[in-house]
C-alpha beads as a LAMMPS data file, in Angstrom:
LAMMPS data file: protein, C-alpha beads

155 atoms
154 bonds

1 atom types
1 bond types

-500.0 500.0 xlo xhi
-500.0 500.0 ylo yhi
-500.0 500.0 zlo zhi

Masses

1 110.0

Atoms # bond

1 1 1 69.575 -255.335 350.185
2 1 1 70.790 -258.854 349.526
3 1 1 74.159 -260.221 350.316
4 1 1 74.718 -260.684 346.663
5 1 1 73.953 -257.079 345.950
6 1 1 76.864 -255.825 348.285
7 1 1 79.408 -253.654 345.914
8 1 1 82.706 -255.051 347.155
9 1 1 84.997 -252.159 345.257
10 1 1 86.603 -249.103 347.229
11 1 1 85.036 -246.135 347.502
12 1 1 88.833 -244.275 347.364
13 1 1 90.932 -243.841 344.823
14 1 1 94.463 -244.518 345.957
15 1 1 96.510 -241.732 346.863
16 1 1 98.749 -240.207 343.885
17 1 1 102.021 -239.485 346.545
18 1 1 104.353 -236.384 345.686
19 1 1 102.243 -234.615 343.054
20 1 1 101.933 -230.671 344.855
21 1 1 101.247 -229.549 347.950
22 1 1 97.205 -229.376 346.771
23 1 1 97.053 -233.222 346.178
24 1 1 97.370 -233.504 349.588
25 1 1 100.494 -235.746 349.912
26 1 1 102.341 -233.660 348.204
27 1 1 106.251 -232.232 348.814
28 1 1 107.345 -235.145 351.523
29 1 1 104.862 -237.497 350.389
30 1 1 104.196 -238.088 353.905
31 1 1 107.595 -239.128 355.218
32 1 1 108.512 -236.143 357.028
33 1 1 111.506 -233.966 356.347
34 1 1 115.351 -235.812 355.953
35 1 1 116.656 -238.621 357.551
36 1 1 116.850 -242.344 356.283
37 1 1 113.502 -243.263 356.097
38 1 1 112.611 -240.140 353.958
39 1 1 115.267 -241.369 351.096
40 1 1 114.362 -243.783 348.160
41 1 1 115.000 -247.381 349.135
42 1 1 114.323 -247.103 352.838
43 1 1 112.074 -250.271 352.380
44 1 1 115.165 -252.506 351.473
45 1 1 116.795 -252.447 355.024
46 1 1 117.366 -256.390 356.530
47 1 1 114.399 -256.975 359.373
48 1 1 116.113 -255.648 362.710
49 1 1 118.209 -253.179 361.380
50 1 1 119.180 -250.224 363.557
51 1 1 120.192 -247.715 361.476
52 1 1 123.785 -248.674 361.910
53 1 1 124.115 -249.209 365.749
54 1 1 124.899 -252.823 366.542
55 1 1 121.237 -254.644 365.510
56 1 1 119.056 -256.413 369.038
57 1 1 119.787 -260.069 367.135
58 1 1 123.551 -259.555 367.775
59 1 1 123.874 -257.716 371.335
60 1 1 121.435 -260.547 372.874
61 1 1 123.546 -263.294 374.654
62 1 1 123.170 -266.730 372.681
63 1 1 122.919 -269.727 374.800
64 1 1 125.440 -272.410 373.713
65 1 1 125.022 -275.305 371.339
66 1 1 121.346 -276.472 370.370
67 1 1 118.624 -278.760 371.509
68 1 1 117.864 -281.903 369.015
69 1 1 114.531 -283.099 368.953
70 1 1 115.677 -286.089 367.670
71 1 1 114.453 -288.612 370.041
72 1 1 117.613 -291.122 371.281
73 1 1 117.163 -295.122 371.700
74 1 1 117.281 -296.639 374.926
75 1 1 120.041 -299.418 375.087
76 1 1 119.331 -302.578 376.629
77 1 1 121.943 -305.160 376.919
78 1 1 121.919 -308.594 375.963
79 1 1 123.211 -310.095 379.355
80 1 1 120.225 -308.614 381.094
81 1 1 118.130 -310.280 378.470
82 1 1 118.979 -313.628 380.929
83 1 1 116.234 -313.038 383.090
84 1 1 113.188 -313.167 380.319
85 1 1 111.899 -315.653 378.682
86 1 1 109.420 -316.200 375.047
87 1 1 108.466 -313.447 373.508
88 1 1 110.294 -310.025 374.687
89 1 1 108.962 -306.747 373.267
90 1 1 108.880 -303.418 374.392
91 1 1 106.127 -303.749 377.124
92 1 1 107.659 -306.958 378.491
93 1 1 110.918 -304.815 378.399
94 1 1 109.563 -301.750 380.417
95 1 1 107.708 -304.321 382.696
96 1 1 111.541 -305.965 383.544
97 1 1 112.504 -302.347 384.337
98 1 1 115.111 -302.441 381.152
99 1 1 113.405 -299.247 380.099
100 1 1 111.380 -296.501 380.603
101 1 1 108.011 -296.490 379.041
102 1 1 106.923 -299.090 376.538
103 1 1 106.662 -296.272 373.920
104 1 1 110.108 -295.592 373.684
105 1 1 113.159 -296.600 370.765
106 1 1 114.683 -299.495 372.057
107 1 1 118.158 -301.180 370.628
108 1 1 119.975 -304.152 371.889
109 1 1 123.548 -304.460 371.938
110 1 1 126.157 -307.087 372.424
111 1 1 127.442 -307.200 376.533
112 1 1 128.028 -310.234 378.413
113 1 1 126.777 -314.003 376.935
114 1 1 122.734 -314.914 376.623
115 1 1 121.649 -318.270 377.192
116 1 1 117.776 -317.898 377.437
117 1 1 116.001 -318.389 374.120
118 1 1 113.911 -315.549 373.631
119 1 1 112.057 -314.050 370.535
120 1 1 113.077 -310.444 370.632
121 1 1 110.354 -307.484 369.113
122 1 1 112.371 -304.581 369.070
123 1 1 113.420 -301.423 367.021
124 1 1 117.185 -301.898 366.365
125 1 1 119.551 -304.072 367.423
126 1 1 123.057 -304.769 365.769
127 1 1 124.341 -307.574 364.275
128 1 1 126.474 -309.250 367.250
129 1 1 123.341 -308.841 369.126
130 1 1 121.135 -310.667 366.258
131 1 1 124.034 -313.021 366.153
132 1 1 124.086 -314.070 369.945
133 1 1 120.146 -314.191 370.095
134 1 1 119.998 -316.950 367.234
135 1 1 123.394 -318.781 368.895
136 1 1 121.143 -318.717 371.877
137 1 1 117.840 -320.410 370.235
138 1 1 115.903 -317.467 369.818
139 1 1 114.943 -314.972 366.676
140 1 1 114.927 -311.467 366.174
141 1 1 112.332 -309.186 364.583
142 1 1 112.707 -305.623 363.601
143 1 1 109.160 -303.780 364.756
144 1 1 107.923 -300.194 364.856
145 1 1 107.573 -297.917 367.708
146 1 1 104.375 -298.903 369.962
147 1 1 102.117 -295.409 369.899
148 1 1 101.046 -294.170 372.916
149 1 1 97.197 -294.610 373.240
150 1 1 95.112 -291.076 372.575
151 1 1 93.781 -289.619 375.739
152 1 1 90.173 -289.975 376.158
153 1 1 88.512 -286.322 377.237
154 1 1 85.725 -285.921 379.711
155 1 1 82.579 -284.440 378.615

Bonds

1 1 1 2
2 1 2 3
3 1 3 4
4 1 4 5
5 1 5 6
6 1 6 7
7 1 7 8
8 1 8 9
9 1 9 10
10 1 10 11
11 1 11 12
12 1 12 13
13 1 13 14
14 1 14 15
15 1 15 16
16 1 16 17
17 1 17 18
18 1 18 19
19 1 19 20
20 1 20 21
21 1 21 22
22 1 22 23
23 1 23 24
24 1 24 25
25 1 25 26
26 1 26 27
27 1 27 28
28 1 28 29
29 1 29 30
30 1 30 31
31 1 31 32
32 1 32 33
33 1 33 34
34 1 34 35
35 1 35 36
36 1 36 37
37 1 37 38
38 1 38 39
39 1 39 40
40 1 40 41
41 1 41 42
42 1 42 43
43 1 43 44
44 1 44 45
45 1 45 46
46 1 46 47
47 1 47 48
48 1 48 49
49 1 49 50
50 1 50 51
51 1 51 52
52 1 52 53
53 1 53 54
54 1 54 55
55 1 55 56
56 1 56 57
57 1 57 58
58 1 58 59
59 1 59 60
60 1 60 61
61 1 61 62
62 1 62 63
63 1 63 64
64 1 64 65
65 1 65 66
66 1 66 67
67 1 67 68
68 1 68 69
69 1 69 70
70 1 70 71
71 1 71 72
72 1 72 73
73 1 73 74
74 1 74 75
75 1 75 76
76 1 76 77
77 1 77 78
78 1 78 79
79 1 79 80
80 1 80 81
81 1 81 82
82 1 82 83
83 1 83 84
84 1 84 85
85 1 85 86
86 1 86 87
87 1 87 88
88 1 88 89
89 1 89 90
90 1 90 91
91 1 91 92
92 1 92 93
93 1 93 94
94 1 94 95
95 1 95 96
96 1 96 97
97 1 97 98
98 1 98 99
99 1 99 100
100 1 100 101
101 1 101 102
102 1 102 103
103 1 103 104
104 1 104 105
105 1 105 106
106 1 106 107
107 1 107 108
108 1 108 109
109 1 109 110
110 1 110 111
111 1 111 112
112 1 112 113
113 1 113 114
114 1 114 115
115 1 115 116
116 1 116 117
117 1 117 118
118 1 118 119
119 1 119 120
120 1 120 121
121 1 121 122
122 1 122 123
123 1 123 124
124 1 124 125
125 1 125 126
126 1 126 127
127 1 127 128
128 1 128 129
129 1 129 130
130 1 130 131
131 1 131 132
132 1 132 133
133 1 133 134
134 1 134 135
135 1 135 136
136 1 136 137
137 1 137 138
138 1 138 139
139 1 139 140
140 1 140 141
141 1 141 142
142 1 142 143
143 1 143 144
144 1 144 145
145 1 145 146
146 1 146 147
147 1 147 148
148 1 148 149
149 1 149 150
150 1 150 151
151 1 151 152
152 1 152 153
153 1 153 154
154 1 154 155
């Protein structure tokens, strides 16, 4: 026999429910005798219904508020912006210890006066910030966020 050959069709005919006790299903149809799920409609219940008593999603303890996975900027402030100089992006940033990793949001914000002229590469920074960067000498450019490099795996 070839693969092609195969007759994919069922060998059953489906099961004619409630017609006489000699069909086989016949009478209960195979839901027992009485109770809820023996009634028409027994299919329509919400998921985790408990036949009335108090359903498992609503007598579990909730845990307050939610987690965002919205991923928060670190803030770096221009007065600590003093102690670089050229070109300051995120890795020269994480190298100052002004941030975490190099990978992260960063935004700079107003605090304090700058004097060093610096070109700053960053994510965000607002507009007193831009402001006191170009009174200083230096420019800002808005960049995306530096992607952490794929992990090489061993073979």
């Amino acid at each position: 026999m070839k693969y092609n050959d195969l007759i994919v069709e069922k060998n059953t005919r489906p099961t004619r429910k409630g017609r006489g006790i000699a069909a086989g299903q016949g009478k209960t149809a195979g839901r027992g005798t009485k109770g809820q799920k023996a009634r028409a409609g027994h299919n329509k219940m919400p998921r985790g219904f408990m036949g009335g008593q108090r359903a498992m999603m609503q007598a579990v303890p909730k845990l307050k508020g939610f987690k965002s996975h919205h991923i928060k900027a670190e803030v770096v402030y221009t007065d600590r912006l003093n102690e670089l100089k050229g070109k300051v992006d995120n890795f020269a940033l994480a190298r100052a210890g002004l941030i975490t990793s190099p990978y992260a949001k960063v935004k700079v914000i107003t605090r304090g006066d700058l004097t060093a002229k610096i070109d700053l590469e960053t994510q965000f920074a607002s507009k007193t910030a831009i402001e006191s960067i170009k009174k200083a000498g230096g420019s800002f450019k808005k960049v995306a966020v530096v992607k952490k490099p794929a992990k090489k795996e061993a073979k």
